[in-house]
Residue, then its C-alpha position, 0 to 999 in steps of 0.5 A: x453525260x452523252x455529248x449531241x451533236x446539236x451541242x457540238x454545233x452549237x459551240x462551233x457557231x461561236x467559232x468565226x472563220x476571220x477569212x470569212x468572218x462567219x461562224x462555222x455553222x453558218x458557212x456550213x463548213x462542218x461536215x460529217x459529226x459523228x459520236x461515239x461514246x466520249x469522242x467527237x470527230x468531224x470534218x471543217x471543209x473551207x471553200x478557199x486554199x488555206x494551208x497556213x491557216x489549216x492547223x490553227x483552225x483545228x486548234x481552235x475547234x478542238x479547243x471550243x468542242x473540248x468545253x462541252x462535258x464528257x468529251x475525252x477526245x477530239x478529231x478534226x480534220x481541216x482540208x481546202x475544198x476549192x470547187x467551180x463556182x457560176x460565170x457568165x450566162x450561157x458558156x460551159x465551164x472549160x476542162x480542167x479549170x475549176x475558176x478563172x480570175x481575169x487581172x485586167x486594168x484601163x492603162x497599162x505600166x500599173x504592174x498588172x502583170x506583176x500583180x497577176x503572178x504574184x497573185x498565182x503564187x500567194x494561192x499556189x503557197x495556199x494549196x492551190x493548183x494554179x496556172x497563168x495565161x498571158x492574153x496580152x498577145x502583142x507584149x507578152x511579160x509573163x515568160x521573164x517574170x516567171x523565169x520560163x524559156x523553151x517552147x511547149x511540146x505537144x503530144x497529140x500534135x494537136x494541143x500543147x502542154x504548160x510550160x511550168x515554174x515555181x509549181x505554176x502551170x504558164x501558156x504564152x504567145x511569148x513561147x512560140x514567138x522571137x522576143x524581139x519580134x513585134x505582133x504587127x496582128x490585127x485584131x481578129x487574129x489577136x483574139x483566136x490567138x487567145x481563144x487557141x491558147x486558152x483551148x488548146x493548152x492541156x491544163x492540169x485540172x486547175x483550181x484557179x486560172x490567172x488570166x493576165x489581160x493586156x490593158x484597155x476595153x478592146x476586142x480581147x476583153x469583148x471576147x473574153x466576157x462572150x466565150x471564156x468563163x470568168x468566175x471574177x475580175x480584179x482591176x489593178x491602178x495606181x492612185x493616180x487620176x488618169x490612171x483612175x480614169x482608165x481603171x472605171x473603165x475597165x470596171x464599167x466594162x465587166x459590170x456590162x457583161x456580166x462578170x463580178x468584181x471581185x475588187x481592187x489592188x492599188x499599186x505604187x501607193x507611195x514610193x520608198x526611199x532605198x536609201x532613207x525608207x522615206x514614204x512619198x505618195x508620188x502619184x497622189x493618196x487615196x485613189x483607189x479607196x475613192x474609186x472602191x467607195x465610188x463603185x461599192x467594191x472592196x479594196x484588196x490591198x495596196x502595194x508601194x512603189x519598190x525597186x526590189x519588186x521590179x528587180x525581182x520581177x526584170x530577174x524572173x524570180x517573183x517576189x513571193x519566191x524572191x522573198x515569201x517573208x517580206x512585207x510585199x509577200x505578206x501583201x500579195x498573200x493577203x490579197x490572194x486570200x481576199x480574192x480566194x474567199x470571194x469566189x468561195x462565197x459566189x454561186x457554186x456551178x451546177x451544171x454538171x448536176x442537170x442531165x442532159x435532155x433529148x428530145x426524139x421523135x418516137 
């Protein structure tokens, strides 16, 4: 009996992807069937970086192709196929990023920072190419996070090179400037300092760009929506109601320009006793669901108050190199893949499909 490849699609729409909760079929993640006397190969494209999940999913096709009779043999190759997905209207795609992720909150001291890095190295575990700019021009964290010292070099004399660690490509205005010397800039100068450090950086073709935006709704923030193409944003607070109040703001803002909300991450939801593990929510319960229910967005995780993740970060070893295993990793890892599978399921960017027109008088 000639297996068809309508049966093997068949079969493969029982098969769900559990990041995207749609079958296979329906994702149109099957690609290129071919059938040749009893043995079956294909290809199963994912839109997000998946490397963890790679060899349990072939598994599970093959088994799922193995039930139709006359199959002897099956070959699957999974691969993670990040592409450019749509951003706001009327601003170009930059060179060498796929999609820019904005981390960005109302207030700062709610770990948006810490959220932001992490967040690169959970993708970048996955297969990503990541990088991080840090826009927060007058306190810039992200060098000691990422344990990155030195200035970057520049080849051409007129753009500079990503410093780099833990495979993760870094521009910061805390490269070039003393530690110890305060930005006393006004905000024009703030905003071509982050429009410059976006431009001007040779970014090594990225599949995600993190952008760490200082906290609050000013000048940066207006420049980002009006000339740098933000796939998504994901806010960062804590349960506690002034910083809740900040965050809608924050959210509100990107609503009027135009630039999705990918979701929420609640830090500090409780806090845990070192010596005892006792959990207390000490800045209040349930804040961020209520936000996330109040604004139809989703939850993407919620981390605890942890001393070992501010030790990790004050040292430059994040936690998803400090400890990859560990509970908060496995938080961050799962928030990554929230993040990941809802920029795969935006509009993809065709842009680069239209030729360009030109109009001449003859």
């Amino acid at each position: 009996m000639r297996v068809t490849e309508d049966q093997v699609r068949t079969v493969l729409s029982r098969v769900v992807d559990p990041n995207t909760e749609k079958d296979l079929v329906a994702s149109k993640s099957i690609k290129n069937v071919h059938i040749e006397d009893s043995i079956v190969t294909l290809d199963v494209e994912l839109g997000y970086p998946a490397e963890s999940q790679l060899a349990l999913m072939r598994a599970r096709v093959i088994e799922a192709i193995s039930t139709l009779e006359g199959v002897t043999k099956v070959n699957v190759n999974v691969i993670s196929n990040v592409v450019a997905h749509s951003v706001q209207r009327g601003i170009k795609l930059l060179p060498g990023i796929k999609n820019i992720i904005a981390i960005a909150s109302g207030k700062g001291g709610v770990g948006k920072s810490t959220t932001a890095v992490n967040l690169a190295l959970a993708l970048h575990a996955e297969g990503a190419r990541v990088g991080i700019l840090d826009a927060d021009i007058y306190g810039p964290s992200i060098p000691l996070m990422m344990g990155i010292t030195g200035k970057p070099e520049s080849l051409d004399g007129k753009t500079m090179e990503p410093l780099e660690n833990y495979g993760i490509q870094v521009s910061s205005i805390g490269f070039m400037i003393d530690p110890e010397q305060p930005m006393v800039w006004r905000g024009p100068m703030v905003t071509q300092a982050l429009v410059q450090l976006l431009n001007q950086t040779n970014w090594r073709e990225l599949d995600y760009l993190v952008i760490d935006m200082p906290p609050g709704t000013g000048d940066v923030q207006l420049t980002l929506s009006q000339k740098v193409p933000v796939t998504g944003a994901v806010i960062v607070t804590t349960p506690q109601d002034i910083a809740l109040l900040d965050a809608r703001k924050g959210l509100k803002m990107f609503e009027k320009v135009g630039i999705p909300i990918l979701g929420i991450v609640e830090n500090m939801s409780t806090h845990i006793c070192s010596n005892c593990g006792h959990q207390e929510a000490i800045f209040g319960l349930g804040g961020g669901e209520k936000m996330c229910a109040e604004y139809d967005v989703d939850l993407l995780g919620s981390l605890p108050l942890s001393m070992s993740i501010r030790e990790q970060m004050d040292a430059g070893v994040p936690t998803m190199v400090a400890d990859p295993a560990g509970k908060a990793a496995v938080i961050y890892k799962a928030i990554a893949s929230k993040v990941a599978v809802k920029v795969a399921e935006k509009a993809k960017d065709l842009s680069s499909k239209f030729p360009t027109i030109t109009v001449q008088n003859t």
